[in-house]
N, C-alpha and C positions, 0 to 999 in steps of 0.2 A: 523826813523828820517832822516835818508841819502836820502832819496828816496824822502818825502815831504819837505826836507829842514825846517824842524820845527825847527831848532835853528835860524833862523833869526828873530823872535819872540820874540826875546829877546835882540836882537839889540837895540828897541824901549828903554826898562828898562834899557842897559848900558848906553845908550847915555841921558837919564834922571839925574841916578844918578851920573854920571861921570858930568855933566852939573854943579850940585847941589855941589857935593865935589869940585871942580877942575876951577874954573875962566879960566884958561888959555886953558884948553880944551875946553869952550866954542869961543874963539878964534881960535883954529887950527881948529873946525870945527860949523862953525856959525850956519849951518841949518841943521836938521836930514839926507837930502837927499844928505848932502857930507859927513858925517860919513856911511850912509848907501851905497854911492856909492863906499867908499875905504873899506868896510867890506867883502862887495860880491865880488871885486877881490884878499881877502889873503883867506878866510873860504873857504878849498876843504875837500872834506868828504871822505874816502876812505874806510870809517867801512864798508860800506855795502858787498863789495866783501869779505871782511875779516868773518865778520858773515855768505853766504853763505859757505864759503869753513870751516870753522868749522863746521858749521851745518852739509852741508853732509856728512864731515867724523864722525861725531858722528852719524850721519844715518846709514854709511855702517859698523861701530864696531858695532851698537846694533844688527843690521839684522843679524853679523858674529857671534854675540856673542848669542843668542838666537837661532840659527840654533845650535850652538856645547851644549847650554843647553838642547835639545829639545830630545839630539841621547841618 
């Protein structure tokens, strides 16, 4: 999700329903492409690095732990 940016995908659906509930947000942003333009500079992703560095450490317990099951 970090990598292809699949959550702005859904930008589309807030700014619909937020439209529908909310009068006044269709006011602070009249057209999708100034909602979508203030979305893409707060939304920073940072899971990805975080899912590599748990992954590997659970790489290198299972290889440690499978080597001391193995003696």
């Amino acid at each position: 999700v970090a990598i292809t940016r699949a959550f702005e995908g859904f930008h589309g659906i807030n700014y619909v329903f937020r439209v529908i509930i909310s009068p006044s947000f269709k006011r602070e942003y009249p057209h999708f492409s100034d909602f979508k333009a203030e979305k893409t500079g707060k939304i920073k992703s940072t899971i990805f690095l975080e899912m590599m560095i748990t992954a590997s450490t659970m790489m290198i317990i299972s290889i440690i732990l499978a080597l001391v099951a193995t003696k």
